[in-house]
SESEMAR-487588 format. One record per atom (N, C-alpha, C, O, CB): z, y, x; residue in one letter. Coordinates in steps of 0.2 Angstrom, whole numbers, plus 5000, padded with zeros to 4 digits. Atoms other than C-alpha are relative to their C-alpha. Glycine has a CB too. Layout:
# SESEMAR-487588
ZYXA...
END
This chain:
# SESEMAR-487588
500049945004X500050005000X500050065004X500450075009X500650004995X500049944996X499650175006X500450035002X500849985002X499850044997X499549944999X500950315011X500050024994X499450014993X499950055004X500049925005X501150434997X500450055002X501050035004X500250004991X499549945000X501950605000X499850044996X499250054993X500250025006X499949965009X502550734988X499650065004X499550085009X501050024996X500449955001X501450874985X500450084999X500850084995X499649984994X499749945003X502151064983X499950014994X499449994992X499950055002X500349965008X502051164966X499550065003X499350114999X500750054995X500549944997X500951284977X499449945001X499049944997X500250055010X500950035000X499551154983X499949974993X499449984991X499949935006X500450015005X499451064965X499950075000X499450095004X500449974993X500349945001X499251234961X499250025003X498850065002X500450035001X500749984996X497851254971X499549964999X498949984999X500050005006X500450054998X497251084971X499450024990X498850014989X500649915002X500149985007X497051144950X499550075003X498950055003X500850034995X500549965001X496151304954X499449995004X499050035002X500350055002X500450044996X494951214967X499649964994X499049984994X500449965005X500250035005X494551084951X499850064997X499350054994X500449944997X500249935008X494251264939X499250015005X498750005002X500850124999X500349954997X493151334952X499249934998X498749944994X500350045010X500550065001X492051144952X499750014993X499150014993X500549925001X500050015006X492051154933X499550054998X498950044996X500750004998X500349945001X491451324930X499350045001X499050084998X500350035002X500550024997X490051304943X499549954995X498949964993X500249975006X500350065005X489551144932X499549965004X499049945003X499550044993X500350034997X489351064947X500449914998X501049914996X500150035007X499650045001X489750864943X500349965008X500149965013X499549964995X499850024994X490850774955X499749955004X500049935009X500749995000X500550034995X489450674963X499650055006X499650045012X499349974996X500549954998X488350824966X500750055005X500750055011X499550044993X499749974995X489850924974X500449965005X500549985011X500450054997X500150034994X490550794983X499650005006X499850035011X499949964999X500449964994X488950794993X499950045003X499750035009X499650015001X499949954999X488950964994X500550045005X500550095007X500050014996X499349974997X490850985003X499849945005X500049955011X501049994996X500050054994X490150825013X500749965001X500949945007X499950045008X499650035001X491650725007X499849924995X499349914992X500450054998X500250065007X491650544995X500350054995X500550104995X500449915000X499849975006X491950554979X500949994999X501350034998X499549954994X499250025000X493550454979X500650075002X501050084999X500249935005X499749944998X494250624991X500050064996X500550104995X499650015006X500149955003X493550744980X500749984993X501250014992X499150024998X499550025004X494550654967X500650025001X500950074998X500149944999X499549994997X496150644977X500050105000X500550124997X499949955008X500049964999X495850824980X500150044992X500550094991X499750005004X499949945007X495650904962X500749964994X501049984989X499050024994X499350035003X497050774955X500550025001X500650015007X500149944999X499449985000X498550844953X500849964998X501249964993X499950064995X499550035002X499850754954X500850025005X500950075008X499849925000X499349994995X501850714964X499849985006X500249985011X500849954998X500350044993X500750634978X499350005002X498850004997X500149934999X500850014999X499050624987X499850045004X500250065008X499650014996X500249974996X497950704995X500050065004X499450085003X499749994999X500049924999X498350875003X499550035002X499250005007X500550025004X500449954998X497351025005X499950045009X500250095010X500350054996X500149994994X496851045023X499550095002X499250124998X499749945002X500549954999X496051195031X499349995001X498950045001X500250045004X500750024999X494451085034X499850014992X499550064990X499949935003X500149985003X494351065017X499950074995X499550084991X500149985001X500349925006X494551255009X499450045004X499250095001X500750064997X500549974997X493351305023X499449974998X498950014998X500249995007X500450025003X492251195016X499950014991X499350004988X500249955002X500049995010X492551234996X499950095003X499650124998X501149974993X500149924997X492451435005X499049985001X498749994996X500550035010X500550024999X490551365012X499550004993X498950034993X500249945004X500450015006X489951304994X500150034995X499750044991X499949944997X499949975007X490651384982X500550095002X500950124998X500749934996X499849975000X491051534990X500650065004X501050085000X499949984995X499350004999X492451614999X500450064996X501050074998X500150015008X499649955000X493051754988X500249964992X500849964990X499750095000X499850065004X493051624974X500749955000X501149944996X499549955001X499950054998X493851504983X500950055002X501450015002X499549965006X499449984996X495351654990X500350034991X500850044989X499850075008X499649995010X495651704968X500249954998X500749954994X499450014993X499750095002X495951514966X500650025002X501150024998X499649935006X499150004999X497451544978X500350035000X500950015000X500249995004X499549965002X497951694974X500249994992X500849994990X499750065001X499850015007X497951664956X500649925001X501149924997X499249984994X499650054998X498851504962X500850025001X501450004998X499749975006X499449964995X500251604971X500450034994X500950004991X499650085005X500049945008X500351754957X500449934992X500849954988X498750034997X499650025006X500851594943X500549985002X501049994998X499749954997X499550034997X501951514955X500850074999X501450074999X499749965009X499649954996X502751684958X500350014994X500950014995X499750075004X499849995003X502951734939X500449924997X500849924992X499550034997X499650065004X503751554934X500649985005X501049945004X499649914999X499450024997X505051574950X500650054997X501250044995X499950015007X499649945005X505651754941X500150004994X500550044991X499750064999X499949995008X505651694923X500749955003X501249975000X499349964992X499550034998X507051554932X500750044996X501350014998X499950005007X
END
């Protein structure tokens, strides 16, 4: 069995705004797979949001910057940031 390790509420978060940015494009995850030059199974691991998996590296958002954009790709994480930030102050 694999490793799993746990994920932050910042990278789901991201890993979520990464899957929006895919979506909105109306790219399907075959075609952007090829596109990031990853498998499919990775892209999966990557926009599934879960307590575990695959983390967000700087290869890939250099790569999701590359296809899809990098001011795209830097609203993803700020909007990422910005929710995390409003659900630590409603605490």
């Amino acid at each position: 069995m694999s490793k799993q390790t746990k994920i932050s509420k910042y990278e789901a978060a991201v890993k979520a705004g990464l899957r929006k940015i895919r979506v909105e494009k109306k790219h399907l995850m075959k075609q952007a797979a090829k596109e990031l030059g990853i498998t499919v199974k990775k892209l999966e691991d990557i926009e599934t949001v879960r307590d575990y998996g695959c983390h967000i590296t700087i290869d890939i958002l250099s790569s999701y910057m590359k296809v899809y954009g990098s001011g795209m790709v830097s609203c993803s994480i700020m909007e990422a940031h910005q929710e995390l930030y409003k659900c630590n102050l409603s605490k």
